[in-house]
C-alpha positions as CSV (number, residue, x, y, z in Angstrom):
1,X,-25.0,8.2,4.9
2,X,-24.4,11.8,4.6
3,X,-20.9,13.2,4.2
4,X,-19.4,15.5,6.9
5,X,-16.8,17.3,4.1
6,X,-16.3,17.5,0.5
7,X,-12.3,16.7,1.0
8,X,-10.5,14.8,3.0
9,X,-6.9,15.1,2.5
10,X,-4.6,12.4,4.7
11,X,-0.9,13.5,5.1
12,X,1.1,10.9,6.3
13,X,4.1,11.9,7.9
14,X,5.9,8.3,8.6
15,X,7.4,7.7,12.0
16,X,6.2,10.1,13.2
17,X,6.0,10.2,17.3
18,X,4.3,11.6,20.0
19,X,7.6,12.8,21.4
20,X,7.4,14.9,19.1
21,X,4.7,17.1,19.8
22,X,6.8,20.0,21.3
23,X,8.2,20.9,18.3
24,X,5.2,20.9,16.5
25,X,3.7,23.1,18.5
26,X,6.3,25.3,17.7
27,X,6.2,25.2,14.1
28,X,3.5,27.2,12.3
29,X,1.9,25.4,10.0
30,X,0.9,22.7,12.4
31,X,0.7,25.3,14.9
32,X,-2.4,26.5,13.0
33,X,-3.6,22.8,12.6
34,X,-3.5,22.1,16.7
35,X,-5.1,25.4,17.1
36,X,-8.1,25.3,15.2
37,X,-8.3,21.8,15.1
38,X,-8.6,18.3,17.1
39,X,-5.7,16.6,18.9
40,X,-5.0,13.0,19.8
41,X,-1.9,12.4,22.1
42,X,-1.5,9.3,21.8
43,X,-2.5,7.1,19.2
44,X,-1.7,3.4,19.3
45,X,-0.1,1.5,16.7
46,X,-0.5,-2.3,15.4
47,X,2.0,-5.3,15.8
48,X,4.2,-5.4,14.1
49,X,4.5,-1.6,13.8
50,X,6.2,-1.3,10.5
51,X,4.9,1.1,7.4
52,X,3.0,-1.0,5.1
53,X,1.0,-3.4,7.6
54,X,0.3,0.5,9.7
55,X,-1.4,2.0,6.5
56,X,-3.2,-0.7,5.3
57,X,-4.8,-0.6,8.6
58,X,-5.2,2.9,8.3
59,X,-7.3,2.2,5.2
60,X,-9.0,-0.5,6.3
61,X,-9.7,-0.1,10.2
62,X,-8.4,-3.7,10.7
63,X,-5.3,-5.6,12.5
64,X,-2.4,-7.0,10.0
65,X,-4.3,-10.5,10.9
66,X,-7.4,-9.0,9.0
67,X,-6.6,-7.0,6.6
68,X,-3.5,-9.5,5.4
69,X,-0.6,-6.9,5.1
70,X,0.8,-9.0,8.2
71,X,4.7,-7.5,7.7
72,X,6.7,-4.8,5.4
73,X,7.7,-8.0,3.2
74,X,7.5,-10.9,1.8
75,X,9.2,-14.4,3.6
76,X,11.5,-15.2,0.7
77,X,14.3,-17.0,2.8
78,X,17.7,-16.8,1.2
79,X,16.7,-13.8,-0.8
80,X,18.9,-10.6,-0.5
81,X,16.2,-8.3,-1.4
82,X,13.0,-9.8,-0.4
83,X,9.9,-8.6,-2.2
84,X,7.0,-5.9,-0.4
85,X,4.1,-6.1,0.0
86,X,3.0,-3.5,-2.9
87,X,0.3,-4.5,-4.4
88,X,-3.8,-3.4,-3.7
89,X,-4.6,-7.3,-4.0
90,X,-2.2,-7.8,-0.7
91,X,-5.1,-6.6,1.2
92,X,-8.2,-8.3,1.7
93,X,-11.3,-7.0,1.9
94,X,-12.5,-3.2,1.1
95,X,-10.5,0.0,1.5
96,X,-11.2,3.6,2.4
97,X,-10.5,4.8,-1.3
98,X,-12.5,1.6,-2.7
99,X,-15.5,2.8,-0.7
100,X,-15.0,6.2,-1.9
101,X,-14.6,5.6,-5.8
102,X,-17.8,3.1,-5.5
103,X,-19.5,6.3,-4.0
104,X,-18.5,8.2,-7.5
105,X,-15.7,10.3,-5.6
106,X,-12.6,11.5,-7.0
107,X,-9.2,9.6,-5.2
108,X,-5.7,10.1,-5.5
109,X,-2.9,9.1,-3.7
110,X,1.2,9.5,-3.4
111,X,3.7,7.0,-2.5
112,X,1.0,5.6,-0.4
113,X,1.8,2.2,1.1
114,X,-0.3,-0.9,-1.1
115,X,-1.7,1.0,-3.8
116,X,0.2,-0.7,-6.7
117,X,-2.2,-1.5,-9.1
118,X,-5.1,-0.2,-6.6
119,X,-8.2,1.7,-8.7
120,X,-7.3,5.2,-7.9
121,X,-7.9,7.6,-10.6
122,X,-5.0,9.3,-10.0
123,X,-2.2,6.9,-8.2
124,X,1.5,7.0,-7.9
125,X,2.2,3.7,-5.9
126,X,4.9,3.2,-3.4
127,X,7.1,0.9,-5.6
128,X,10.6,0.2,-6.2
129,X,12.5,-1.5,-8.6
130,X,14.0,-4.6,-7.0
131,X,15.3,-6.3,-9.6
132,X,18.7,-5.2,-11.5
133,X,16.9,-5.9,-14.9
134,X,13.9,-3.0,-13.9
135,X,13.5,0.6,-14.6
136,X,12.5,2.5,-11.7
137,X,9.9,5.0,-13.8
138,X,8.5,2.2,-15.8
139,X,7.7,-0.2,-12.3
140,X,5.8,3.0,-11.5
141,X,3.9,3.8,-14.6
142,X,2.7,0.1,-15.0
143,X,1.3,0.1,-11.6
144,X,0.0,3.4,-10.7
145,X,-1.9,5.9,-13.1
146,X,0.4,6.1,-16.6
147,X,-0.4,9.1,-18.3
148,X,-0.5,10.9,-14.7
149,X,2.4,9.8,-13.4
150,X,4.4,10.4,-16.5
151,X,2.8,14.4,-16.5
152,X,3.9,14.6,-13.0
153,X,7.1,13.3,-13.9
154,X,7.7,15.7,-16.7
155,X,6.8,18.6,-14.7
156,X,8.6,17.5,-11.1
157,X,10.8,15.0,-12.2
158,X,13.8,17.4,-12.3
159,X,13.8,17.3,-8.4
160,X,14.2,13.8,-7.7
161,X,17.1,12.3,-6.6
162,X,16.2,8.3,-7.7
163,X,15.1,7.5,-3.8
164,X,16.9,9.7,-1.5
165,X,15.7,12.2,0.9
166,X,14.6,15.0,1.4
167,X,14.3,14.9,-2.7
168,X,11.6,12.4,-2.9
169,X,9.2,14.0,-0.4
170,X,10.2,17.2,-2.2
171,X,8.9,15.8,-5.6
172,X,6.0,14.5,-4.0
173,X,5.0,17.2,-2.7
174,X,5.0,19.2,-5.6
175,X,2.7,16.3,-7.8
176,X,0.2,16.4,-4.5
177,X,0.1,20.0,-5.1
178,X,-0.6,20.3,-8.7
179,X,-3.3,17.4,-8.5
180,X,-4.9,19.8,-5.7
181,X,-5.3,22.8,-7.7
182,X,-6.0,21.2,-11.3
183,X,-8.1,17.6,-10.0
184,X,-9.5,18.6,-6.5
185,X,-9.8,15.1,-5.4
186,X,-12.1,14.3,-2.9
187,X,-9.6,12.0,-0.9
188,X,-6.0,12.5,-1.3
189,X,-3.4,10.3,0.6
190,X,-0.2,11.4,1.0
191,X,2.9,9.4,2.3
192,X,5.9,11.6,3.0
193,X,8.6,9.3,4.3
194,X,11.6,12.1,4.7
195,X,11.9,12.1,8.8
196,X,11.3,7.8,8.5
197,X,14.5,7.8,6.6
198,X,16.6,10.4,8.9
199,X,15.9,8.7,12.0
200,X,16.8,5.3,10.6
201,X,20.1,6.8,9.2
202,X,21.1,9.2,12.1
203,X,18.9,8.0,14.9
204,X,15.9,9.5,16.7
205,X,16.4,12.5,17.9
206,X,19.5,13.4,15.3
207,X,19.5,16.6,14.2
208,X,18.9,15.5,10.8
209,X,15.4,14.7,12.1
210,X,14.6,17.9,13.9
211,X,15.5,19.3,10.2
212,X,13.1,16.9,8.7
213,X,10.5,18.0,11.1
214,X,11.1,21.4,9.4
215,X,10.7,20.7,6.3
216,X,7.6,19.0,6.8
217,X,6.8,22.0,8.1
218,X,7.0,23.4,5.3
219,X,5.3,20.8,3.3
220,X,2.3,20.8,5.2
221,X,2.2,24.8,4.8
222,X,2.5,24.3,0.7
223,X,-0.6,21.7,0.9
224,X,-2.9,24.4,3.1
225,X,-1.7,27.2,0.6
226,X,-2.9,24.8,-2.4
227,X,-6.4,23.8,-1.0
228,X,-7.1,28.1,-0.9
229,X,-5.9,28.5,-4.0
230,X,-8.3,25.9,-5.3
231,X,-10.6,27.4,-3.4
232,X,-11.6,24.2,-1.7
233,X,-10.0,25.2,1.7
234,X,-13.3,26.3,3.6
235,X,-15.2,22.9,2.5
236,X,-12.0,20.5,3.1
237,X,-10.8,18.5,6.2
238,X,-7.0,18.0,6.7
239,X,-5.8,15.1,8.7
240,X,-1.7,14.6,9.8
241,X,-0.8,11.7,11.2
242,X,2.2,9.2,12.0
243,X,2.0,5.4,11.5
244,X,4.5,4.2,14.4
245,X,7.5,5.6,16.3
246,X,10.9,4.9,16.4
247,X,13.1,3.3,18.9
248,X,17.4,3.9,18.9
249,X,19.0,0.6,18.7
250,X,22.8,-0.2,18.9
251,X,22.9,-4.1,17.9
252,X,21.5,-6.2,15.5
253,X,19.9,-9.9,16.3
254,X,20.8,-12.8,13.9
255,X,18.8,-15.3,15.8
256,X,19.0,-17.4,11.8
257,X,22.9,-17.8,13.1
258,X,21.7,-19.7,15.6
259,X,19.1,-21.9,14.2
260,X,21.9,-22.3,11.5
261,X,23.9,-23.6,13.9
262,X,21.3,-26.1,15.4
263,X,20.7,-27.3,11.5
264,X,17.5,-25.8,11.3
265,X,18.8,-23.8,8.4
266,X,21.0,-25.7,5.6
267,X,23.1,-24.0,3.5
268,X,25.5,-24.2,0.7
269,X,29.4,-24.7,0.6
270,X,29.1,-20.4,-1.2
271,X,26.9,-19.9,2.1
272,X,23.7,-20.1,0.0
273,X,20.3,-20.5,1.6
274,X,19.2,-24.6,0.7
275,X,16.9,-25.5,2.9
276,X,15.2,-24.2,6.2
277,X,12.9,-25.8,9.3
278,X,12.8,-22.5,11.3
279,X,12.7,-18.7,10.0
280,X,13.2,-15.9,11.7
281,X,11.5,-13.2,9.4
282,X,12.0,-9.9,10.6
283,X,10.0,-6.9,11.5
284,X,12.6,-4.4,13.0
285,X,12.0,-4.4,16.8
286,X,10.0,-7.7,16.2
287,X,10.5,-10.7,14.2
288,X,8.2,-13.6,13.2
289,X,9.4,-17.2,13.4
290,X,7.6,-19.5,10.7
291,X,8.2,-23.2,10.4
292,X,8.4,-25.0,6.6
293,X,6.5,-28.2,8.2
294,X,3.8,-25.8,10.8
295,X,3.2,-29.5,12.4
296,X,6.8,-29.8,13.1
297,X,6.2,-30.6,16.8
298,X,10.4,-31.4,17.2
299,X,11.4,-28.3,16.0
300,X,8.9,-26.3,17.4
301,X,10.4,-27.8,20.5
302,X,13.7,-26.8,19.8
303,X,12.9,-23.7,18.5
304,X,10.6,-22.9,22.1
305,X,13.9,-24.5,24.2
306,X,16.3,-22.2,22.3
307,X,13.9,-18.7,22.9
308,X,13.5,-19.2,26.7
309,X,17.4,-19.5,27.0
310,X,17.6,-16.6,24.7
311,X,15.5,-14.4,26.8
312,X,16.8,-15.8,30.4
313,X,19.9,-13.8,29.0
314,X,19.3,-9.7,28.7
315,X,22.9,-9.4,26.1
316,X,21.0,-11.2,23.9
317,X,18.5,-9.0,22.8
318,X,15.3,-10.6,22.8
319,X,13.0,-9.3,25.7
320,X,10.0,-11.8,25.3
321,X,8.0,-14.3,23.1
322,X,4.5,-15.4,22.3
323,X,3.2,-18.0,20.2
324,X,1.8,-18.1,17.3
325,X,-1.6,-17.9,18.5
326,X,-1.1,-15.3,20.9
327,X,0.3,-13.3,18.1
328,X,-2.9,-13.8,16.1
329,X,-5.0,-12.2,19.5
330,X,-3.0,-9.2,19.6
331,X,-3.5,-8.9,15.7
332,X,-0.3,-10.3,13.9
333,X,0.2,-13.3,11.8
334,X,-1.1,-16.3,13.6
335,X,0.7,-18.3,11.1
336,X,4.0,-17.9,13.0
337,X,4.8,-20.4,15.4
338,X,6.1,-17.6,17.4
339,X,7.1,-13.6,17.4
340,X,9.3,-12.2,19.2
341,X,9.9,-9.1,21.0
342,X,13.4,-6.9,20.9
343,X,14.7,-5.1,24.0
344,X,15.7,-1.4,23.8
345,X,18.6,-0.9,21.9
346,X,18.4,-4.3,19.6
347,X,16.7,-4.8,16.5
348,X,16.3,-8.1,14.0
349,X,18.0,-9.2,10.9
350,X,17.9,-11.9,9.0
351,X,21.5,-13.1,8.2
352,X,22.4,-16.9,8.5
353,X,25.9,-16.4,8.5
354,X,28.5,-14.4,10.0
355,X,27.9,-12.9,13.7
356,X,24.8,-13.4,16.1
357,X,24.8,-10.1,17.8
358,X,26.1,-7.4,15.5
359,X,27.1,-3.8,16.9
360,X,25.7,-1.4,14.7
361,X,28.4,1.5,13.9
362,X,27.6,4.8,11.6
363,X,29.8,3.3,8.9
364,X,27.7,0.4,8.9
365,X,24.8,2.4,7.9
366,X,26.6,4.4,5.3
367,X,27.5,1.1,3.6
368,X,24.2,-1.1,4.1
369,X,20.6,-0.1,4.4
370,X,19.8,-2.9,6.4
371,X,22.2,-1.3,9.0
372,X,20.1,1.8,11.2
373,X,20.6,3.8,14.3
374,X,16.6,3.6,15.3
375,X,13.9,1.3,13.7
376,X,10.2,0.6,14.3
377,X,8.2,-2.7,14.7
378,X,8.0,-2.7,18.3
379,X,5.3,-3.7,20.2
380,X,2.7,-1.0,20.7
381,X,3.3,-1.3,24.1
382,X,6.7,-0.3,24.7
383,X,7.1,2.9,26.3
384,X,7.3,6.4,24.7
385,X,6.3,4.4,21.5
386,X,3.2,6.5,20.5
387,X,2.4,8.4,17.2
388,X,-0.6,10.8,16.9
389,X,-3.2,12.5,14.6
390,X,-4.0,16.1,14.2
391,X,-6.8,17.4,12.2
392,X,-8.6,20.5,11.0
393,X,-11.6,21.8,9.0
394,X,-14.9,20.7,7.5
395,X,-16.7,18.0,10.0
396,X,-13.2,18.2,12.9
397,X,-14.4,19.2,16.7
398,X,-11.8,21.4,18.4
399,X,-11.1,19.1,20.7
400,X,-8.2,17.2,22.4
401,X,-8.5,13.6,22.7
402,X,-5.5,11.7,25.1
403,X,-6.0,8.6,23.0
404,X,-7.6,6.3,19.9
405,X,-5.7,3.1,17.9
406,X,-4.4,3.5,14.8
407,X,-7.6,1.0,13.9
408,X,-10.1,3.4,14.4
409,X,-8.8,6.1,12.2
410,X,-10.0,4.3,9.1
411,X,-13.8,4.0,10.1
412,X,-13.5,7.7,11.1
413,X,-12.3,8.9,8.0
414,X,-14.9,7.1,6.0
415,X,-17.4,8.7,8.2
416,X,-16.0,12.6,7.1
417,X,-16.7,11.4,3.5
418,X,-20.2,9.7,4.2
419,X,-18.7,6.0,3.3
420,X,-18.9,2.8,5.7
421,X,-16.0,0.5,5.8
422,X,-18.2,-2.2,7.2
423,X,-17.5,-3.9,10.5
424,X,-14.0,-3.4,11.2
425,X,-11.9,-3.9,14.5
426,X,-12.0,-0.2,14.8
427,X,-14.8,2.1,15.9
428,X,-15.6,5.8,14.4
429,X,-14.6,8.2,17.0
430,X,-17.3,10.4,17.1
431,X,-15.8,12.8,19.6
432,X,-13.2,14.3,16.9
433,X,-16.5,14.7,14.6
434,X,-19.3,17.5,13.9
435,X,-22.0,15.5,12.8
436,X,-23.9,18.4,12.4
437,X,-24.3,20.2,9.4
438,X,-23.7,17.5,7.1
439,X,-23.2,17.5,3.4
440,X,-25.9,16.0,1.1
């Protein structure tokens, strides 16, 4: 298959929405993007819509049920700081920069979402240290690209600030723009995660995510200015894109209080997790519930009893459930016994102990990350939940297209670099392409 563009560089700007299309259009740098370029207005997300399951379906064209990146993290019941889902071998089955290294292509990628460990020749993973005992630079050397990471480090490194924002997106920015000019990658994926972190801290439309907005601006502007100076511009294709949107939220859901309280969950005298029936294992606006014993049939009828009181009761938080296997047809873990939908306003934790609907205040979130003013995970369906994709150059039609699924971006982007991803649940979108004047 021939190849529509030499380089394909994929910016993702994280939670970002539809909504937020006026401003872009009056900021510059994607002001030149939407003008000479291809538009979708809407593009759907997955369920649950949370970062890590949304970009492994990016790269892979498939629902979290597929690809098997089915939630942000690992169910570890009783532990503080459950594990992520970080590592290549989370996925199943081939990705977008797989196909392209097996097609003797150059790939890099930044902070992108599952790519610990992944073979990219020039990878920094997404990975934190989540232990007290680990080194944050030495997690990421030993799973990304060592010597490459460390040069970046020793250049860029001066402008980090551990994790925080806008700092990280800052260095990042900077390594994605040296690799341009001195490796000229054929795909680079980029994962800037500044306005994910301002809306969860301050809320959607905060003013410390207009700013962020800005400055990705900005950001996008630095990456266009390095693909000229590389003199790659004229033969490259530029894709921006969001993963999910973001809902405000006011109150927290601590449905493991309740199944706590109906024994389902067993716990020490220090409040320790022991034993568990029923989980609730959240997503943000969603939440799975997994049994320990699936066959269970008593608990599952407790557990079923206990939901449709729940929901009878709009206070409560939870605005619908489905079972486990009509979470799987919709494309989420059909290992749950069932997932559950938040209302506007209401998100999920995972706290055994202590209350079962928690007000969220600002101090709150100044104290505890798990603590936000808006969150993600929501079912694709909810209203005003869209994201969208923008792209320009090599092989893009100027064309605007109302709306795709976030599953058919990854067939599409294999098809601007001449690769297949096999059959996926996504389709190539052939309207946003030239497929004229292809590369050989």
């Amino acid at each position: 298959m021939n190849r529509l563009t030499d380089h394909l560089i994929l910016i993702s700007f994280d939670c970002l929405s539809a909504l937020d299309l006026p401003i872009l259009h009056e900021l510059p740098h994607f002001q030149t993007i939407l003008t000479k370029g291809a538009l979708v207005e809407q593009v759907e997300s997955i369920y649950p819509s949370v970062t890590y399951p949304c970009h492994a379906t990016i790269v892979t064209g498939n629902y979290p049920n597929r690809h098997g990146v089915i939630n942000n993290t690992l169910l570890q019941p009783g532990k503080t700081s459950p594990d992520w889902n970080w590592y290549r071998k989370c996925i199943k089955g081939t990705t977008l920069y797989d196909e392209v290294k097996k097609a003797n292509m150059t790939t890099a990628a930044f902070l992108w979402p599952v790519t610990a460990k992944a073979n990219i020749d020039y990878n920094m993973p997404e990975i934190f240290a989540n232990r007290p005992w680990q080194n944050q630079i030495l997690v990421s050397l030993l799973n990304g690209t060592p010597r490459f990471q460390w040069e970046m480090n020793k250049r860029y490194g001066y402008i980090r600030k551990g994790l925080q924002q806008p700092e990280l997106d800052d260095f990042v920015l900077e390594a994605a723009v040296d690799t341009i000019k001195t490796k000229k990658p054929n795909l680079l994926m980029v994962h800037f995660t500044d306005l994910d972190t301002q809306r969860h801290e301050h809320g959607f439309s905060s003013k410390e995510a207009i700013q962020s907005l800005h400055r990705h601006n900005h950001r996008l502007g630095r990456l266009l200015e390095a693909l000229k100076e590389a003199n790659i511009f004229e033969h490259s294709t530029i894709i921006a894109l969001g993963d999910h949107s973001a809902l405000d939220e006011q109150k927290a859901i601590n449905l493991n209080v309740l199944l706590h309280q109906q024994n389902l969950i067993t716990t020490s005298a220090t409040g320790k997790l022991i034993n568990w029936k029923a989980y609730c294992k959240s997503c943000d606006g969603s939440a799975y519930i997994y049994l320990n014993a699936p066959e269970d049939q008593s608990t599952f009828q407790t557990v079923h009893h206990l939901l449709e009181l729940l929901v009878e009761e709009p206070d409560f938080g939870i605005e619908k459930f489905i079972t486990g296997e009509e979470a799987a047809a919709r494309g989420a873990d059909g290992t749950c016994a069932f997932m559950i939908e938040a209302r506007p306003g209401f998100y999920f934790l995972e706290d055994y102990n202590g209350e079962f609907i928690k007000p969220i205040t600002k101090e709150d979130t100044k104290t505890n990350k798990k603590y936000t003013m808006a969150c993600h995970g929501y079912s694709p369906e909810k209203e005003n939940y869209g994201t969208i994709l923008m792209a320009a150059g090599k092989g893009i039609q100027q064309v605007t297209l109302p709306a795709i699924r976030l599953i058919d971006e990854g067939p599409t982007f294999a098809r601007l670099l001449g690769v297949s991803l096999g059959h996926t649940d996504g389709n190539v979108i052939e309207e946003l392409l030239t497929l004229k004047g292809e590369v050989t």
